[in-house]
C-alpha positions as CSV (number, residue, x, y, z in Angstrom):
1,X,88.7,117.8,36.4
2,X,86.3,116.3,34.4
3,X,82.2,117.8,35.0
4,X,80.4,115.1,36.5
5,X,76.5,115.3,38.2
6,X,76.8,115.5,41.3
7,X,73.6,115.4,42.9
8,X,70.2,116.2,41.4
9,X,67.3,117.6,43.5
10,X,63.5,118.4,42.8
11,X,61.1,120.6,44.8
12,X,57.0,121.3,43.9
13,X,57.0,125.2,43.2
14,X,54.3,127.0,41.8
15,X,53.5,127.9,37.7
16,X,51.8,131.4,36.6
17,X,48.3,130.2,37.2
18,X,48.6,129.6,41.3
19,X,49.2,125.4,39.9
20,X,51.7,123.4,41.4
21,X,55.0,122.3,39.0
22,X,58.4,120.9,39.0
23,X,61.8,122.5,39.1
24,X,64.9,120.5,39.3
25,X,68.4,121.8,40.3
26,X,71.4,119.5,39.0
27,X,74.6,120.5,40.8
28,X,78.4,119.2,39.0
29,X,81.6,118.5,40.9
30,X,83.4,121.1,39.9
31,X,80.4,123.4,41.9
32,X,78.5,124.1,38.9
33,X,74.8,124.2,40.0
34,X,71.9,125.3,37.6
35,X,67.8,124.8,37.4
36,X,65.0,124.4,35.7
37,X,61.2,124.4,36.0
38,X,58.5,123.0,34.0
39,X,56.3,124.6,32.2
40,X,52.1,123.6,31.7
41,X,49.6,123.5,29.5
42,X,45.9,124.4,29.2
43,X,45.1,123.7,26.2
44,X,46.6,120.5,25.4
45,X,46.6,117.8,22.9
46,X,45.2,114.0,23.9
47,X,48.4,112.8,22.3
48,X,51.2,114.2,24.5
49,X,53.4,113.5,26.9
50,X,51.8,113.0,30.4
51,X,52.2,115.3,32.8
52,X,52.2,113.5,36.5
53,X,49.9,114.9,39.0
54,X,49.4,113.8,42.4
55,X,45.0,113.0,41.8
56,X,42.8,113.4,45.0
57,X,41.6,116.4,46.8
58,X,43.9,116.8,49.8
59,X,46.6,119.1,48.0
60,X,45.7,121.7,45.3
61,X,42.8,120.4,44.1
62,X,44.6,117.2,43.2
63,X,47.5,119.3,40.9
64,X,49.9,118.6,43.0
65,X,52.9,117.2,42.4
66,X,55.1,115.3,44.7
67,X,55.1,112.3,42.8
68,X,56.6,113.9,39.8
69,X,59.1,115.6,42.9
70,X,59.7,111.7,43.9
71,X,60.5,110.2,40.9
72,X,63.0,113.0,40.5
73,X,64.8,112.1,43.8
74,X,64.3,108.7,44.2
75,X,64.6,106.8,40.5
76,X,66.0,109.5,38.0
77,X,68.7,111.0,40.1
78,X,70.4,107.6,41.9
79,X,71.0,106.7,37.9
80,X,72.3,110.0,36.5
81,X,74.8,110.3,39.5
82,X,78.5,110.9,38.0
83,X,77.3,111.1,34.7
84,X,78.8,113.2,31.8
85,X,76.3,116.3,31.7
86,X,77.6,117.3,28.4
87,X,75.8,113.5,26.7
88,X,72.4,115.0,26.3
89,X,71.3,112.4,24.6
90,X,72.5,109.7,26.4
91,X,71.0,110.9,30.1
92,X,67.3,111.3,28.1
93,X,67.4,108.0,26.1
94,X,68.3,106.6,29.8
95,X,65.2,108.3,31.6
96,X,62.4,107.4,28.6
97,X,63.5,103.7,29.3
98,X,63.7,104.4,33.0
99,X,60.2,105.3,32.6
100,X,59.3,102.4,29.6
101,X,56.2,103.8,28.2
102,X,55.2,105.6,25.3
103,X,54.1,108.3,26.7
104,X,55.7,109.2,29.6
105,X,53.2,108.1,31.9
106,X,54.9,106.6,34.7
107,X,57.9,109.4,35.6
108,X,55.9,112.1,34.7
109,X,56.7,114.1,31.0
110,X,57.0,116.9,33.7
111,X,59.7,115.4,36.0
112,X,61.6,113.8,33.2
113,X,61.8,117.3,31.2
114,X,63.0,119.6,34.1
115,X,65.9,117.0,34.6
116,X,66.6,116.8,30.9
117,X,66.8,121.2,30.7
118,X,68.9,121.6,33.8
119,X,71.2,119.1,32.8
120,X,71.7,121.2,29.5
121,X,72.0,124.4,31.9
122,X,74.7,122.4,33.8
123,X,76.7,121.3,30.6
124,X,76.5,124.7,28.7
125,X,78.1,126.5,31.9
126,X,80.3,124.1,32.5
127,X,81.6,124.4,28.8
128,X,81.7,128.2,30.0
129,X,79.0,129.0,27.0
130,X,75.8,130.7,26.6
131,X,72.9,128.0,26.8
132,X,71.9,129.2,23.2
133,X,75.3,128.5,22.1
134,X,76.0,125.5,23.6
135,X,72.9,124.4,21.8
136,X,73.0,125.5,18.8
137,X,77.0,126.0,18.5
138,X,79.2,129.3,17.8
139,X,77.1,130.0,15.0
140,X,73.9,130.5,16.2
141,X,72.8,134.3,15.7
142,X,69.4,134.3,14.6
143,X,66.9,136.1,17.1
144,X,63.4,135.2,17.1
145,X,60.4,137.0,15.3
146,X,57.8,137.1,18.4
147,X,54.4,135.9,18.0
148,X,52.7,137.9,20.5
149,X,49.3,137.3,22.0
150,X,47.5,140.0,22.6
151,X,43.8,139.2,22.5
152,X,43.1,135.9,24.1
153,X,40.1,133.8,23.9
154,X,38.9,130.1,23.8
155,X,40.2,128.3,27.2
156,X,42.3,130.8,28.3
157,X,39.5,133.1,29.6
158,X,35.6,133.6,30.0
159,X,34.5,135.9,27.6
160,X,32.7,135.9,23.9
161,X,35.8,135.0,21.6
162,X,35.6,131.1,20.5
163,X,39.4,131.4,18.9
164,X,42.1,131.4,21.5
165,X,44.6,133.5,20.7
166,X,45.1,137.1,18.4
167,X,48.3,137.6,17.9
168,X,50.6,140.2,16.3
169,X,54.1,140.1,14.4
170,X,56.4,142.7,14.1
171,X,57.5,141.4,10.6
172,X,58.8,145.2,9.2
173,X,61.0,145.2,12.1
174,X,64.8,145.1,11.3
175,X,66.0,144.5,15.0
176,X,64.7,142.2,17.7
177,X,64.5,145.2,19.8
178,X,62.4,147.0,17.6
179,X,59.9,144.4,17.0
180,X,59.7,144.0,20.8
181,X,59.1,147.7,20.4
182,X,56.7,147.4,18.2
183,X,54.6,145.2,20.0
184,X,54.5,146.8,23.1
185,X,53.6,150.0,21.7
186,X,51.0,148.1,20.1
187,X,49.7,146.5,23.5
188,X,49.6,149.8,25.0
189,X,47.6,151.4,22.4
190,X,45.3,148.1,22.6
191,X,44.2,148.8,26.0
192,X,43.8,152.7,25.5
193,X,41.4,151.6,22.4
194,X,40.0,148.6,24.8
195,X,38.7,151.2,27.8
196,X,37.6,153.8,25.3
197,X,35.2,151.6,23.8
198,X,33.7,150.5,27.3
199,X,35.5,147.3,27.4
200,X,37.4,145.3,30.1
201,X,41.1,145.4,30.0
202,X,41.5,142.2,32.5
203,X,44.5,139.8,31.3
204,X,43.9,136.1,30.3
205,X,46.7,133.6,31.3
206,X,49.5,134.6,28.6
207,X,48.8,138.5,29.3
208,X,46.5,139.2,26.1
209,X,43.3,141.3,26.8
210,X,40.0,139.1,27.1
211,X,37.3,141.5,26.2
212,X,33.7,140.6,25.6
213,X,34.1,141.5,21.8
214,X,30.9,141.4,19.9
215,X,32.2,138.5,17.4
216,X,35.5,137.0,17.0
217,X,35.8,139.6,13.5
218,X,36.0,142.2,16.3
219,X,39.2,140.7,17.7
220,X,41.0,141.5,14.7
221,X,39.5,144.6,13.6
222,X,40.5,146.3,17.3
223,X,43.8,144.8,16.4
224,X,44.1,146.6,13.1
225,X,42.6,149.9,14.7
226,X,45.7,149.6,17.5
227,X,48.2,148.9,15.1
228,X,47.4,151.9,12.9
229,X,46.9,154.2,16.3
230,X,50.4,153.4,17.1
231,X,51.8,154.5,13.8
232,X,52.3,150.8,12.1
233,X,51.2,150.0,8.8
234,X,48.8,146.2,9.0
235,X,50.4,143.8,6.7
236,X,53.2,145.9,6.6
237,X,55.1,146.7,9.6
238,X,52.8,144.3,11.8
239,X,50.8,141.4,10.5
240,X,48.3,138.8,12.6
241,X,48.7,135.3,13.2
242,X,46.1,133.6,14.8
243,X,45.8,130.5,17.1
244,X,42.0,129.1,17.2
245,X,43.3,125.7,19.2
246,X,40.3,124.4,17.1
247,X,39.8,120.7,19.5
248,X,38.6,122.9,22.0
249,X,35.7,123.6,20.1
250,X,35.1,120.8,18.0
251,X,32.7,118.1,19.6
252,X,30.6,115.5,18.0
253,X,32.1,116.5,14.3
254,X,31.0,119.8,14.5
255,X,32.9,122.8,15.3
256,X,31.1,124.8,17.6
257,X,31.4,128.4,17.3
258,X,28.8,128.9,20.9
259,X,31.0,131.5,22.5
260,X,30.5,134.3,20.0
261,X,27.0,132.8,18.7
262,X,28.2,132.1,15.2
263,X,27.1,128.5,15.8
264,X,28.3,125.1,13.8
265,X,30.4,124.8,11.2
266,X,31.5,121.5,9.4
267,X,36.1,121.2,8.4
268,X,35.2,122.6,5.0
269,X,33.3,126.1,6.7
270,X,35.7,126.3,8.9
271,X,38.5,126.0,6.1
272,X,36.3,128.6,3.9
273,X,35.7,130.5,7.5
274,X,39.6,131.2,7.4
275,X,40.2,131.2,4.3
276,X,37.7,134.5,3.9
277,X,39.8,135.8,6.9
278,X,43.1,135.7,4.5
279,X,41.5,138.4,2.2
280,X,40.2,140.2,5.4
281,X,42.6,140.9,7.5
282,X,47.1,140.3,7.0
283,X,46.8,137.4,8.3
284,X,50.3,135.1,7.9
285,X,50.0,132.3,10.0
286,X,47.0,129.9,11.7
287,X,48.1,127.3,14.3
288,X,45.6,124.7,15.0
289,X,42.8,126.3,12.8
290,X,40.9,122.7,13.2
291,X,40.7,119.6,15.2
292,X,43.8,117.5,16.8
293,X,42.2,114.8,14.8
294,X,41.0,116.1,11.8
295,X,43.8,115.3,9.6
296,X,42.2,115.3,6.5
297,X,40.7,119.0,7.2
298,X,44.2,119.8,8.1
299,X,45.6,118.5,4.6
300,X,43.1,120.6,2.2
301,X,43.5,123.9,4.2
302,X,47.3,123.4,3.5
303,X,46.4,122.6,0.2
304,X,44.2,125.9,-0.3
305,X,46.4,128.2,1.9
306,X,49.7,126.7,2.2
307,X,50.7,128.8,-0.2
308,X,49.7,131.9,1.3
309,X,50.1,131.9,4.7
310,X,51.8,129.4,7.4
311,X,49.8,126.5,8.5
312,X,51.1,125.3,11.7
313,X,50.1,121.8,13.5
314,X,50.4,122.2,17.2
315,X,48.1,119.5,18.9
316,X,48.0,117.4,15.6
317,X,52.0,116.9,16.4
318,X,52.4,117.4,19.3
319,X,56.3,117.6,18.9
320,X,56.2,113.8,18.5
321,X,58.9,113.5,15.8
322,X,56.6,110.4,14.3
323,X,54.0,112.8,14.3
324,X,56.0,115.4,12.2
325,X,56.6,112.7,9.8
326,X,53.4,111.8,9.0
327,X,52.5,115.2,8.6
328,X,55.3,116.2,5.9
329,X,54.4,112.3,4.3
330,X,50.9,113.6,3.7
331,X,51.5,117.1,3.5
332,X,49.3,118.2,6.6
333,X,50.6,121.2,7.3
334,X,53.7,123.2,6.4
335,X,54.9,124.4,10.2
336,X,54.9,122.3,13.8
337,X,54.7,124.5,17.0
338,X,57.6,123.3,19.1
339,X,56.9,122.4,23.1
340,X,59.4,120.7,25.2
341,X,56.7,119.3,27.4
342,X,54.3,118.1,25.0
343,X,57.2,115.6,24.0
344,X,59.6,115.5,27.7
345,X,63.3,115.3,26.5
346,X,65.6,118.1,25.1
347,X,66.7,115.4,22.8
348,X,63.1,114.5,21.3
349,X,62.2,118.0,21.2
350,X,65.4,118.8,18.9
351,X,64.6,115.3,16.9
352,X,61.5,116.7,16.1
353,X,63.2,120.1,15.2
354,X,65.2,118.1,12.6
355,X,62.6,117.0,10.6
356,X,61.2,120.2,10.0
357,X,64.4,121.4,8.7
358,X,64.9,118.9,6.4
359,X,61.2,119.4,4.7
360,X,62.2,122.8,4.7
361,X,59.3,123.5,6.9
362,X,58.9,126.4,9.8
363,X,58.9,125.7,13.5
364,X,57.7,127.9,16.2
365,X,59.1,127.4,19.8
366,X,56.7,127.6,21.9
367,X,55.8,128.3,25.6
368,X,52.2,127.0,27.4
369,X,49.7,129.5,29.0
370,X,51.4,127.9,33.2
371,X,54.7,129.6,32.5
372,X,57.3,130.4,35.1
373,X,60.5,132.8,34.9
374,X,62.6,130.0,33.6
375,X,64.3,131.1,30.4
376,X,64.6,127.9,29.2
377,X,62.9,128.5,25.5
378,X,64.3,132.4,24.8
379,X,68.3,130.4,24.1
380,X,66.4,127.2,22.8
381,X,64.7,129.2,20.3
382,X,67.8,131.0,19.3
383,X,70.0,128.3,19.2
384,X,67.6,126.3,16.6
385,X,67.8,128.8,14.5
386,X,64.2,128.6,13.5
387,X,63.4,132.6,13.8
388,X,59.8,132.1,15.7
389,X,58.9,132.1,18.7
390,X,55.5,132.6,20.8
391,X,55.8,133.5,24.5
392,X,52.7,135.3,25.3
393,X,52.0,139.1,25.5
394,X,53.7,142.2,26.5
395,X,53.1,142.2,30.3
396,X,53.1,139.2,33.2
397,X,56.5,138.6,34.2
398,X,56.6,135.1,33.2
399,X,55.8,136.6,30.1
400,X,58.9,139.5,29.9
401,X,61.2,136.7,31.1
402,X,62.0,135.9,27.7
403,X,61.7,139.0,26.0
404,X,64.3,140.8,28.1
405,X,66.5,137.2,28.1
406,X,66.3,137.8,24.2
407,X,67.4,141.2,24.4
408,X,70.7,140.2,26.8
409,X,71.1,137.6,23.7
410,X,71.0,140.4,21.2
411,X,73.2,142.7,23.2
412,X,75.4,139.6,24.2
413,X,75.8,139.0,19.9
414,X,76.2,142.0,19.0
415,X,77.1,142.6,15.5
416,X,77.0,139.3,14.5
417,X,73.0,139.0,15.3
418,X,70.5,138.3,12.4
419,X,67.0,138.9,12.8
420,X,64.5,139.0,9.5
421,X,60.9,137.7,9.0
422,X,61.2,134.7,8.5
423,X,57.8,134.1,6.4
424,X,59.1,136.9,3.9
């Protein structure tokens, strides 16, 4: 018997920061029946994909949302009905001109993504194949080099660090395992160093320590002192990579460095800002060093650095795949962070993915600082094959998630599993 859909059902559950989100179950009729759940971002770009909330001040503040939860069950799933799971493509070019807008704005990014995932869930076990492998296809081996965020900053707590996220790679690490090794060990040593030196050891929202450091040079110097306490060589066995998410500081042409008191800065400072950073600290990769719209800034630091270190264009792209291409047409950046929501489809988001690959540029799968336990990016990342991925820090359970779905992967592979730096 051919897999059909069978029925499809949404419900409002709740995301990692207490906010309201979508999951969607898709059920076949062969008995198949599979979920997932959206994700949501903080710190997001004015060009993506809307997510649909509910407005007012009778539910959560406004953040609910049932009409996301509607569209779901009363428009998307009456069409999709006895469908072919297995044509991706088909069921998300149907719902973005179900929805008829460029953006997203009338289903809800958020409801038309958690159908679009648990359709892929439904067709990879109904072709009796890991959802990495069905993906990605019998080849797909490559685990992903974590980006972990261990000191967070900017919107993602109150303290004294303008940039948003610290974060540390595992690059000398010849296993997956070991990496995530690595890191935790790191983590651990973090907070020891942290409480020694009379600081707070509270969590922001993607599990990273939000200190009141003394400047945002601090953040990386503790780094560096908890890397070398735990027996790992900086630059080494463990380098930094660093996400400023620059538009939330930038206002009125100015970036505005008010947290930490290092005050404005014009695109050039900040370029020469970072680019005195590079012969600092082993630093190998800067997402979003400056503003969403500051494409020009974004086109000399790849000019100065590009050849040094990974530039990656998060809200600047937004995976929008026409985005992408302007970027790699005028040389913007050399790397785009990868979120499914910021664009709403599987199929967009893998669209996007292909233009990287074919200007031979990185991509870094990424999940938002609302998470849930869905899985969803740890066999997405692995089955494009792009060896990066950034899912937060070493505790939260959204957080682990991922990590310990990786490591099934890796034990699920086997021999056959590659894992490398894969900015070597």
């Amino acid at each position: 018997m051919k897999a059909k859909i069978a029925s499809i059902h949404a419900m409002e559950i709740l995301d990692s920061r207490g906010n309201p989100t979508i999951k969607t179950s898709v059920s076949l009729n062969n008995g198949i029946r599979t979920s997932a759940s959206c994700p949501s971002g903080a710190s997001t770009g004015e060009h993506e994909a809307v997510e649909l909330r509910d407005g007012g001040r009778s539910r959560y503040g406004g953040k609910g949302v049932l009409k996301a939860v509607a569209n779901v069950n009363e428009i998307i799933a009456p069409i999709l009905i006895d469908m072919d799971p297995t044509q991706q493509t088909e069921i998300d070019d149907l719902m973005i001109k179900l929805d008829g807008t460029p953006n997203k704005r009338k289903l809800g990014a958020n409801a038309i993504l958690s159908v679009s995932m648990a359709v892929a869930r439904a067709a990879s076990q109904a072709a009796d194949l890991s959802l990495y492998a069905y993906l990605g296809g019998l080849g797909a081996r490559l685990l992903p080099m974590p980006m972990m965020n261990i000191i967070n900053g900017g919107k993602h707590t109150d303290n004294s660090v303008d940039l948003q996220e610290f974060m540390i790679m595992p690059i000398g690490a010849e296993t997956f395992s070991d990496a995530l090794r690595y890191g935790v060990e790191t983590f651990h040593t973090l907070k020891k160093i942290l409480a020694k030196k009379g600081y707070a050891t509270a969590v922001g929202d993607e599990g990273g320590f939000a200190p009141h450091l003394k400047s945002n040079d601090e953040a990386c110097e503790v780094i560096l002192e908890a890397i070398e306490a735990a027996g790992y060589k900086p630059g080494k066995d463990i380098a930094l990579a660093l996400d400023p998410a620059a538009s939330s500081f930038f206002e009125n042409g100015a970036y505005h460095l008010a947290k930490s008191g290092q005050g404005e800065k014009t695109s050039d400072e900040m370029i020469a800002f970072y680019d005195a950073w590079l012969d600092k600290y082993p630093i190998v990769s800067i997402e979003d060093g400056l503003d969403e719209n500051d494409w020009d800034g974004f086109q000399q630091q790849t000019a100065r650095d590009g050849n040094r270190i990974q530039i990656v264009g998060d809200d600047i792209f937004v995976t929008d795949p026409k985005l992408i291409a302007k970027g790699i047409k005028e040389k913007t950046a050399n790397a785009a962070l990868i979120k499914l929501n910021q664009i709403g489809t599987v199929t967009e988001t893998i669209n996007a993915i292909e233009l990287c690959r074919k200007a031979g540029w990185g991509y870094v799968i990424s999940h938002r600082s609302g998470e849930t336990e869905d899985t969803f990016i740890a066999d997405f990342a692995v089955a494009m094959g792009g060896g990066q991925l950034k899912t937060g820090s070493l505790c939260r359970s959204e957080r682990i998630a991922k990590y310990n779905r990786l490591l099934e992967i890796e034990a699920e592979l086997g021999r056959a599993v590659v894992f490398h730096n894969p900015l070597a």
